[in-house]
CHARMM-style PDB file with segment names, atoms N, HN, CA, C and O in Angstrom:
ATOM      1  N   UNK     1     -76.415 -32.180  83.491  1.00  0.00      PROA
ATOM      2  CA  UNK     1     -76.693 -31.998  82.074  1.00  0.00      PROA
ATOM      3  C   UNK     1     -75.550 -31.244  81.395  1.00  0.00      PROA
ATOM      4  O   UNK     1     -75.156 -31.446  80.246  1.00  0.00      PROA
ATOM      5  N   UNK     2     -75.026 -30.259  82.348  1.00  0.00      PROA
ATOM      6  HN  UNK     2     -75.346 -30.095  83.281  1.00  0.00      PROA
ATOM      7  CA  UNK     2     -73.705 -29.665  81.415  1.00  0.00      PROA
ATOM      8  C   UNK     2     -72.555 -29.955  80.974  1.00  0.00      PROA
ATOM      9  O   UNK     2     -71.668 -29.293  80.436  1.00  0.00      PROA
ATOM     10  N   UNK     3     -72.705 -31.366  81.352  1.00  0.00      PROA
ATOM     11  HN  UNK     3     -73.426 -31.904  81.789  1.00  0.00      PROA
ATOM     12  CA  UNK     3     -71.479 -32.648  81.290  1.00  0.00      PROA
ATOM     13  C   UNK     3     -71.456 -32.766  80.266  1.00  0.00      PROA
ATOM     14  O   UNK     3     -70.294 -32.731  79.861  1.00  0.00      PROA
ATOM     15  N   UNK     4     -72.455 -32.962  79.193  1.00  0.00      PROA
ATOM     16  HN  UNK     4     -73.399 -32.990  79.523  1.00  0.00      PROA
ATOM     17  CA  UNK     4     -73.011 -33.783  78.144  1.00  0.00      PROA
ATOM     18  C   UNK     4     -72.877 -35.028  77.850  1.00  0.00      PROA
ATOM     19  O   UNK     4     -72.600 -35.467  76.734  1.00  0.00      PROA
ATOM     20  N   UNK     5     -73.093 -35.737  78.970  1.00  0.00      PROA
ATOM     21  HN  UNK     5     -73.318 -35.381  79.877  1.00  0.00      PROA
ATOM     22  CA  UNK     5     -72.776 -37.294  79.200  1.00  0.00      PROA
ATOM     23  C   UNK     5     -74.159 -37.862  79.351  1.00  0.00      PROA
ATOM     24  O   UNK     5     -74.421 -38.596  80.304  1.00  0.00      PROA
ATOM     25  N   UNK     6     -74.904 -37.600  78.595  1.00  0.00      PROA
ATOM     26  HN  UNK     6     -74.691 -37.003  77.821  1.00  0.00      PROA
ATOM     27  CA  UNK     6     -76.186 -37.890  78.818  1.00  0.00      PROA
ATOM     28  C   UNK     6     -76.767 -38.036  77.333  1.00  0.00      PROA
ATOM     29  O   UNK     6     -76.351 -37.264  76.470  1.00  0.00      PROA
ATOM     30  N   UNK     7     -77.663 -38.951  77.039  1.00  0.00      PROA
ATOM     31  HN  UNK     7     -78.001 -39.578  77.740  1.00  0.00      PROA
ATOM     32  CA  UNK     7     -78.411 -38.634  76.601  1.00  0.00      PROA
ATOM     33  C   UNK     7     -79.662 -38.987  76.215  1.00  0.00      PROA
ATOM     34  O   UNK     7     -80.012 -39.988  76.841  1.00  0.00      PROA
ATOM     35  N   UNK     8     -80.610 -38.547  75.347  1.00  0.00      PROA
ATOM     36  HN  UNK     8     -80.326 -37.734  74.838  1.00  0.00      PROA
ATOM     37  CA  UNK     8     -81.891 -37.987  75.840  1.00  0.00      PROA
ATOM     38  C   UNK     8     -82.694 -39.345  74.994  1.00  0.00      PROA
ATOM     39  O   UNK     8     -82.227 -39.916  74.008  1.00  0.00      PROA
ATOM     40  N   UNK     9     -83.957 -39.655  75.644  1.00  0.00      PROA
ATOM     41  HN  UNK     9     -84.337 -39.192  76.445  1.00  0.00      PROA
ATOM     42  CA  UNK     9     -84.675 -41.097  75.328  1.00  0.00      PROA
ATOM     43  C   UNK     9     -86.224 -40.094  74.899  1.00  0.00      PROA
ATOM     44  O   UNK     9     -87.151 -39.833  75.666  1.00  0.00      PROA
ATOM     45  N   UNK    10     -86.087 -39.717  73.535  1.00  0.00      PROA
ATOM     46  HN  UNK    10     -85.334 -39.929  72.912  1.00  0.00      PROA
ATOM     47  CA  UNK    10     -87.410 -39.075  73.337  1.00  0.00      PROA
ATOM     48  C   UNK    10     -89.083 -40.062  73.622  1.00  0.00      PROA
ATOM     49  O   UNK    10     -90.256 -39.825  73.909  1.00  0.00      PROA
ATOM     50  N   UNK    11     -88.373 -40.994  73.375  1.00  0.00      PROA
ATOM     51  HN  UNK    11     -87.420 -41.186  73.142  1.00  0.00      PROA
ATOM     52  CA  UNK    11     -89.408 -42.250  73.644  1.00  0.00      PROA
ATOM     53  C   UNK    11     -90.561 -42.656  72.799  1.00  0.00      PROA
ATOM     54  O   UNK    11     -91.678 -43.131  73.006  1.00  0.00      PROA
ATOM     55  N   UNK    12     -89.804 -42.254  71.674  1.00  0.00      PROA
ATOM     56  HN  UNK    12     -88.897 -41.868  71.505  1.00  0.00      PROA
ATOM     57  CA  UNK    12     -90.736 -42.440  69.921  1.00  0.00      PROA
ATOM     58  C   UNK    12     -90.272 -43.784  69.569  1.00  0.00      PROA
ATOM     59  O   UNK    12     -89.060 -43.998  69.584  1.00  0.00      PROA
ATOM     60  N   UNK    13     -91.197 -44.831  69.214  1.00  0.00      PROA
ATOM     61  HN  UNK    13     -92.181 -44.657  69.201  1.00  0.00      PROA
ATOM     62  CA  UNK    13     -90.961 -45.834  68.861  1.00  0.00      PROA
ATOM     63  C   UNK    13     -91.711 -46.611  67.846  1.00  0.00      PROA
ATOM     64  O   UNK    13     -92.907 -46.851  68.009  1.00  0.00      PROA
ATOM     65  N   UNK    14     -91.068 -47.004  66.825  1.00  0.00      PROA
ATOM     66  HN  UNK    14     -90.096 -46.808  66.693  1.00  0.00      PROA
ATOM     67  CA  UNK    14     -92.058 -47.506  65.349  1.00  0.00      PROA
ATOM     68  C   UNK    14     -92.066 -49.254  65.682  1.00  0.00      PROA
ATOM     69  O   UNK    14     -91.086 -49.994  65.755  1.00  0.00      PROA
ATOM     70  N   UNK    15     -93.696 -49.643  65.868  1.00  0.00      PROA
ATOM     71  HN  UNK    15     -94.493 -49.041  65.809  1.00  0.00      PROA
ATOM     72  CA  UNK    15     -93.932 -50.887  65.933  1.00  0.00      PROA
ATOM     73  C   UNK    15     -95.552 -51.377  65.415  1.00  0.00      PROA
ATOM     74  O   UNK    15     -96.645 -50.811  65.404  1.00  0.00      PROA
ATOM     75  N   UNK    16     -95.184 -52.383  65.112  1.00  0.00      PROA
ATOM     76  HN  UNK    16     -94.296 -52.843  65.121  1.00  0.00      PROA
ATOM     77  CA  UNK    16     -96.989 -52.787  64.882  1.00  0.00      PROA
ATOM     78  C   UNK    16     -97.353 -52.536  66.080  1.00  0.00      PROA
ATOM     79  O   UNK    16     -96.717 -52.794  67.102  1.00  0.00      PROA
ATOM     80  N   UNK    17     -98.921 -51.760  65.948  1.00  0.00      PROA
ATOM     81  HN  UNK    17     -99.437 -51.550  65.118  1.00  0.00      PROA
ATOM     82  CA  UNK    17     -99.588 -52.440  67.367  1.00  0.00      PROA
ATOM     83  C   UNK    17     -99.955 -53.344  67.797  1.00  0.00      PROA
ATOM     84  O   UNK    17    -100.035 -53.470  69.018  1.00  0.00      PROA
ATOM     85  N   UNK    18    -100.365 -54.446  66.815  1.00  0.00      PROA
ATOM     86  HN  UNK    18    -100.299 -54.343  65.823  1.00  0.00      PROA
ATOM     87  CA  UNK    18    -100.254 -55.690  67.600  1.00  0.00      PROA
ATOM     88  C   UNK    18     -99.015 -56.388  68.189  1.00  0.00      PROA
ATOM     89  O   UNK    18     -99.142 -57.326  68.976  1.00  0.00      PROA
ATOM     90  N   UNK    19     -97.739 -55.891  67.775  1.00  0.00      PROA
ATOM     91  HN  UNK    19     -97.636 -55.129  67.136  1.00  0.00      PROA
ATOM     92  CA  UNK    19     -96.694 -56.649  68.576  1.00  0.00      PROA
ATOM     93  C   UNK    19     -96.408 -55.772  69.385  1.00  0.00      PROA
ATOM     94  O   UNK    19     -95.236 -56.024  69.664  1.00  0.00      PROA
ATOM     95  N   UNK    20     -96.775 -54.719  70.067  1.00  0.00      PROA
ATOM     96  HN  UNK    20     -97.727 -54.515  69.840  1.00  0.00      PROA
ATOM     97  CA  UNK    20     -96.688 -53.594  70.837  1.00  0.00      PROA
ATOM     98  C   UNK    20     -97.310 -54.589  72.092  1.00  0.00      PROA
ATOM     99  O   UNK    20     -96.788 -55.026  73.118  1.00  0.00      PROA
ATOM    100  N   UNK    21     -98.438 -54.704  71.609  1.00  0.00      PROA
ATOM    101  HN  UNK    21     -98.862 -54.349  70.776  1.00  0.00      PROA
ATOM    102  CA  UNK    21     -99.781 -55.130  72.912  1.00  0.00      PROA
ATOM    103  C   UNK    21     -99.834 -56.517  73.017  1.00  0.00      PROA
ATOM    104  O   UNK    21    -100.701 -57.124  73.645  1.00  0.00      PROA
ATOM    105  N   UNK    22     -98.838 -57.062  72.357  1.00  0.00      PROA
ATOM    106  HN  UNK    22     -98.133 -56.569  71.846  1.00  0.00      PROA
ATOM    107  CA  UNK    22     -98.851 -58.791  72.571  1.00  0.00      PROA
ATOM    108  C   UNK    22     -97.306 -59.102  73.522  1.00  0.00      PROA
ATOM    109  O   UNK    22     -97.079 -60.176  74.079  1.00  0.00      PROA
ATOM    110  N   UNK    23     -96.335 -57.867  73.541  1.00  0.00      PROA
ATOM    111  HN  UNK    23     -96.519 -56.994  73.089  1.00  0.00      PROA
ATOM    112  CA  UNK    23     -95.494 -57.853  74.332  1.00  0.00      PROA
ATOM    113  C   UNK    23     -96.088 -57.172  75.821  1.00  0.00      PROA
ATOM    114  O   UNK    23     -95.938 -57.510  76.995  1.00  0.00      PROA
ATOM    115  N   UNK    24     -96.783 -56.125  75.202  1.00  0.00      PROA
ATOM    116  HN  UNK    24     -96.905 -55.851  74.248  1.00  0.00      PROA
ATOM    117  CA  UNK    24     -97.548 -55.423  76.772  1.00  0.00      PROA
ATOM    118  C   UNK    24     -98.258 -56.865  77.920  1.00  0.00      PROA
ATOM    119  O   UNK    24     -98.237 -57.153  79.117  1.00  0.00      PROA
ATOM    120  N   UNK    25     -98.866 -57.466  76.546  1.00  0.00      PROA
ATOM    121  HN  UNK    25     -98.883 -57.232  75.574  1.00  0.00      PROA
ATOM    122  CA  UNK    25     -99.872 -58.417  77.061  1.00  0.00      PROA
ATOM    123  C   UNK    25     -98.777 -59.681  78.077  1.00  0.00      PROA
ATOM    124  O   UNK    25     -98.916 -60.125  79.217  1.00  0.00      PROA
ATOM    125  N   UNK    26     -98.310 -59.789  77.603  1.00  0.00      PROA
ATOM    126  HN  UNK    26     -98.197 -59.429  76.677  1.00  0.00      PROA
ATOM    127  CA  UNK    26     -96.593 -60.740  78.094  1.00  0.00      PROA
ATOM    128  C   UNK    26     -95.657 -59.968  79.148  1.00  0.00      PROA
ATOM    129  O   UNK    26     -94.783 -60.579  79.764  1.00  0.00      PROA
ATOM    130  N   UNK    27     -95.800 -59.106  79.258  1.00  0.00      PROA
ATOM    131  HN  UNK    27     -96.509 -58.610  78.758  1.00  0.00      PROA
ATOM    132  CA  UNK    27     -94.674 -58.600  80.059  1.00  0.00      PROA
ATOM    133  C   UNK    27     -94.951 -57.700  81.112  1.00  0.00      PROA
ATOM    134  O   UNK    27     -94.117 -57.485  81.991  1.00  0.00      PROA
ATOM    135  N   UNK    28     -96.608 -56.892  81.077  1.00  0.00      PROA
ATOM    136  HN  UNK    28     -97.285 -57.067  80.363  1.00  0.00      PROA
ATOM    137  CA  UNK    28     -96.944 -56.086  81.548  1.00  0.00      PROA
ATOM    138  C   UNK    28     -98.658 -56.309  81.820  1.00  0.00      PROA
ATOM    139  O   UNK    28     -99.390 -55.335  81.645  1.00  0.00      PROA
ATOM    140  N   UNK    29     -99.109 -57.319  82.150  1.00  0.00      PROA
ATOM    141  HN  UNK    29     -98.514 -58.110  82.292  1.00  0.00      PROA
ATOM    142  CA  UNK    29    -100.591 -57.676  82.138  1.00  0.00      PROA
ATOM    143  C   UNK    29    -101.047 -57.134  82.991  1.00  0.00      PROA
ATOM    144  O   UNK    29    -101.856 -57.978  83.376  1.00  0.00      PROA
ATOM    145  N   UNK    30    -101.170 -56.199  83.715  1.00  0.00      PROA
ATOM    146  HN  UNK    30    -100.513 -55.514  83.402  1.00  0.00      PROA
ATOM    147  CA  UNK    30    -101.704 -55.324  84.486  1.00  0.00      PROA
ATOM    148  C   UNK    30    -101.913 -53.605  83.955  1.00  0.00      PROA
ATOM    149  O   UNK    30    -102.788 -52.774  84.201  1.00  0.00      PROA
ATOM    150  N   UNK    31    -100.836 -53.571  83.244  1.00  0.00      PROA
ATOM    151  HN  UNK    31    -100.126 -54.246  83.045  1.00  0.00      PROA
ATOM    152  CA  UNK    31    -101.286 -51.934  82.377  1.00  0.00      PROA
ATOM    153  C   UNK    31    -101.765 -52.608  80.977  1.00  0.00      PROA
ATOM    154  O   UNK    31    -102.495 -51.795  80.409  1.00  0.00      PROA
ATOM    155  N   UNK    32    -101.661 -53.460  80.432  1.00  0.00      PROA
ATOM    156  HN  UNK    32    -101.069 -54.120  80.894  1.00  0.00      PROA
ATOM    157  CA  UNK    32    -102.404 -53.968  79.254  1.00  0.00      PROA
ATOM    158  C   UNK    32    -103.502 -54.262  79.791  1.00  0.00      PROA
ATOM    159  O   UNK    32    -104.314 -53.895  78.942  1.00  0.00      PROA
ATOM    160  N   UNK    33    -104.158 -54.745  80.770  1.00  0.00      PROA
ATOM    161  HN  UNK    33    -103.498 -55.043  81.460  1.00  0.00      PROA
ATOM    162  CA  UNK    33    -105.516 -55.053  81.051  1.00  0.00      PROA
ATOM    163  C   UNK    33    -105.879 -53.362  81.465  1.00  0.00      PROA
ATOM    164  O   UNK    33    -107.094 -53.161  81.451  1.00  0.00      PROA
ATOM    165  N   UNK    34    -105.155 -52.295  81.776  1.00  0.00      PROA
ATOM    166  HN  UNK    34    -104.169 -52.458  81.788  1.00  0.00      PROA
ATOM    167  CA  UNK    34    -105.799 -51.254  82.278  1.00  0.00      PROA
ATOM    168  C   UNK    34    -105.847 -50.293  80.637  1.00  0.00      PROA
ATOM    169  O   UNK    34    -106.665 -49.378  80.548  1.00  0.00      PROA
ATOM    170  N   UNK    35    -105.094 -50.551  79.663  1.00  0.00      PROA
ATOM    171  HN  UNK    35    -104.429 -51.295  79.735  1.00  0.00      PROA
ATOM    172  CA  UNK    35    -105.388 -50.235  78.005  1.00  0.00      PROA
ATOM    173  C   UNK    35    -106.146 -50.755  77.410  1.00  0.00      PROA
ATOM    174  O   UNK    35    -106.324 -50.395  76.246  1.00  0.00      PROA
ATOM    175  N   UNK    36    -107.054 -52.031  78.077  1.00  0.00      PROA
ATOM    176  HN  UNK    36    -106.909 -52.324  79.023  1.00  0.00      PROA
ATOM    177  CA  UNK    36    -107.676 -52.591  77.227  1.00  0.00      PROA
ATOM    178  C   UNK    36    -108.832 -51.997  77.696  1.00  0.00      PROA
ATOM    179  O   UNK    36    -109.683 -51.753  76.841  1.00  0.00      PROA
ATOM    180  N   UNK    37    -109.107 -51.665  79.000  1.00  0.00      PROA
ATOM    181  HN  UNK    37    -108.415 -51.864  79.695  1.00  0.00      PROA
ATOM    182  CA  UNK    37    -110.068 -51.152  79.591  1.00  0.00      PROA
ATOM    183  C   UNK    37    -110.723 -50.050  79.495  1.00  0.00      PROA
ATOM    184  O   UNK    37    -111.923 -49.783  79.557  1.00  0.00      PROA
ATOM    185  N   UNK    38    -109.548 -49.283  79.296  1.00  0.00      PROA
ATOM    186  HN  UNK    38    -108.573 -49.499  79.245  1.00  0.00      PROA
ATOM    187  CA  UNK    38    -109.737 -47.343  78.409  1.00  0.00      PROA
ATOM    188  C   UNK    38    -110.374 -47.165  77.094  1.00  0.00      PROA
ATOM    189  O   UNK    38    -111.096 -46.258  76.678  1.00  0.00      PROA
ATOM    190  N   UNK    39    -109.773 -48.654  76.321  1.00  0.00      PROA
ATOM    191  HN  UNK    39    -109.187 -49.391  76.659  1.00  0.00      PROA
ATOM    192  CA  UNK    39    -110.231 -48.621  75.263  1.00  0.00      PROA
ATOM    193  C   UNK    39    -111.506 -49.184  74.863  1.00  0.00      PROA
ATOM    194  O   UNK    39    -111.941 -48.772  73.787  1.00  0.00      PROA
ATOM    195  N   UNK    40    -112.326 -50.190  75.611  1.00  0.00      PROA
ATOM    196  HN  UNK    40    -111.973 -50.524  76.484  1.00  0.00      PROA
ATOM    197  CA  UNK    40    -113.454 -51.005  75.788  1.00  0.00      PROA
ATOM    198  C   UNK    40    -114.400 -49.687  76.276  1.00  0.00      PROA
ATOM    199  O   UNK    40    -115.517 -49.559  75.774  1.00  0.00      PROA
ATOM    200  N   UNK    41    -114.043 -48.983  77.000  1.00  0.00      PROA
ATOM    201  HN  UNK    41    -113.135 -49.087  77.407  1.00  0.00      PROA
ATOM    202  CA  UNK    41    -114.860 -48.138  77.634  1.00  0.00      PROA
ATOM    203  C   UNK    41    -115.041 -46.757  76.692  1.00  0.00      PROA
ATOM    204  O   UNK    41    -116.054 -46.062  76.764  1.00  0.00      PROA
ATOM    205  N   UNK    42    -114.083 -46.505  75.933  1.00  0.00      PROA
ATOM    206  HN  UNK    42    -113.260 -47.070  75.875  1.00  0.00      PROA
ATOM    207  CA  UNK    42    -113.950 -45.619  74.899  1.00  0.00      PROA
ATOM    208  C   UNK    42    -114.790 -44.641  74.166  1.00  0.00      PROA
ATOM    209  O   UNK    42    -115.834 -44.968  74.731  1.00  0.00      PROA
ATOM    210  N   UNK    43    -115.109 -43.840  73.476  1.00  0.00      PROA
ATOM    211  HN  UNK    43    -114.261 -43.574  73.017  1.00  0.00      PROA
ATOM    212  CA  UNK    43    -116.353 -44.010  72.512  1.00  0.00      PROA
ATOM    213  C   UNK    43    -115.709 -42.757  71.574  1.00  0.00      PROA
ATOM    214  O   UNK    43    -114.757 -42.028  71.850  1.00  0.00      PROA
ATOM    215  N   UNK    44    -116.497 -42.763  70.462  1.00  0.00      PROA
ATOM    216  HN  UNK    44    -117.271 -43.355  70.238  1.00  0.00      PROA
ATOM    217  CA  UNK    44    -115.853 -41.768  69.257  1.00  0.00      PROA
ATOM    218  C   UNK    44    -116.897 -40.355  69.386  1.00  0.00      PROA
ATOM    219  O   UNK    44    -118.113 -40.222  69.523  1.00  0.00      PROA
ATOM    220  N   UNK    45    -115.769 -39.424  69.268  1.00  0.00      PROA
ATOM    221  HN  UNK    45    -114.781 -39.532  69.157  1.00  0.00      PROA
ATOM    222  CA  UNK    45    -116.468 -38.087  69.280  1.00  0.00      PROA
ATOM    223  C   UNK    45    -115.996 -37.335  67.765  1.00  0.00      PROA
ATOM    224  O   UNK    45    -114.978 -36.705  67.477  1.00  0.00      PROA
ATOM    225  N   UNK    46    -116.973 -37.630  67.112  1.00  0.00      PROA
ATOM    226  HN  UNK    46    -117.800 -38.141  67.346  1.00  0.00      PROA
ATOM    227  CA  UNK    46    -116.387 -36.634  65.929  1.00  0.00      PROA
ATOM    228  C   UNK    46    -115.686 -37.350  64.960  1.00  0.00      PROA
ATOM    229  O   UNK    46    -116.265 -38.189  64.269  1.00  0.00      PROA
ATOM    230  N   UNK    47    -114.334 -37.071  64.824  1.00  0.00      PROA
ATOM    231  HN  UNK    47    -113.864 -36.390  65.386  1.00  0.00      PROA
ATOM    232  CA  UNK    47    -113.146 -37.350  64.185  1.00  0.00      PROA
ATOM    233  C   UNK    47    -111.941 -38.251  64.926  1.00  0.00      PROA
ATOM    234  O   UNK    47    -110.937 -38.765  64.434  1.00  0.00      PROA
ATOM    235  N   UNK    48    -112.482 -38.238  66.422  1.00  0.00      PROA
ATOM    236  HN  UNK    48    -113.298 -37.821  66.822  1.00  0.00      PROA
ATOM    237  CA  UNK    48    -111.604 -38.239  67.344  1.00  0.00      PROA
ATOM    238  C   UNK    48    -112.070 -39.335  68.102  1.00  0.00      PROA
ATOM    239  O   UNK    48    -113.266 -39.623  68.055  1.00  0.00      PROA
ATOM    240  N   UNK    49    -111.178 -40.070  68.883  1.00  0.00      PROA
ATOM    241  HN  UNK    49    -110.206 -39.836  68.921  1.00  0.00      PROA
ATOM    242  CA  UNK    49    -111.590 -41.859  69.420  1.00  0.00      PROA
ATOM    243  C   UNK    49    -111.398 -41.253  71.418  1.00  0.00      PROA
ATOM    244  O   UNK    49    -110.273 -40.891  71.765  1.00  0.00      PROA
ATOM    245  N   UNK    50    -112.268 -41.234  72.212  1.00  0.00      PROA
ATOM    246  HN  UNK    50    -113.182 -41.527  71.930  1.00  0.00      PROA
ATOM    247  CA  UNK    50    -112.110 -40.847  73.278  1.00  0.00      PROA
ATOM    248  C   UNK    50    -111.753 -41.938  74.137  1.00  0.00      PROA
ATOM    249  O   UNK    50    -112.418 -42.962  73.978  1.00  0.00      PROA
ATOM    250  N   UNK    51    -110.833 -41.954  75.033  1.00  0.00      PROA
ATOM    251  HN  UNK    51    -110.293 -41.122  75.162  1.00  0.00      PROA
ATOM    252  CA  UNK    51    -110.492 -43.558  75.561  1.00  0.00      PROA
ATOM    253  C   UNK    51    -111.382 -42.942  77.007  1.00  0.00      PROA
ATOM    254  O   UNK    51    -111.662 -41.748  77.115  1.00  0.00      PROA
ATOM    255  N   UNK    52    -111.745 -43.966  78.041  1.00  0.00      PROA
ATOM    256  HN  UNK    52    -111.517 -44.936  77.953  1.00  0.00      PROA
ATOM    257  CA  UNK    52    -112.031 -43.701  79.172  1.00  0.00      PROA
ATOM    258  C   UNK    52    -111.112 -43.651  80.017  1.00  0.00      PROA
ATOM    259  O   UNK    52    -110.156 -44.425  79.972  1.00  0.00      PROA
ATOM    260  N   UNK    53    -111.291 -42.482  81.169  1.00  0.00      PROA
ATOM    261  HN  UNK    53    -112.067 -41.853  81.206  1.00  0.00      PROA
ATOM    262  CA  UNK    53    -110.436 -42.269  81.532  1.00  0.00      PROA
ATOM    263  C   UNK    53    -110.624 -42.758  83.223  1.00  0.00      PROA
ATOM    264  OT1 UNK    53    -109.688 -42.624  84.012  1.00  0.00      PROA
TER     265      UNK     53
END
């Protein structure tokens, strides 16, 4: 790191979510079926959307 030949991938990224999860769905169908699952199983507390965990 004291090189400063590096640098840093905060990993913030601006996208629709549907073209987020239609690439997940395409490229990654095994953690998109395990997001779809968190979220199917889900339920709302409050203010707040609880995914299953």
């Amino acid at each position: 790191m004291s090189a400063g030949t590096y640098w840093w991938n905060s990993g913030i990224f601006i996208v629709r979510a549907s073209v987020w999860l239609d690439t997940l769905k395409r490229l990654q169908p095994e953690m998109y079926a395990a997001c779809e699952s968190a979220f199917t199983g889900g339920h709302s507390e409050g203010a707040y959307f609880r995914l299953q965990a």
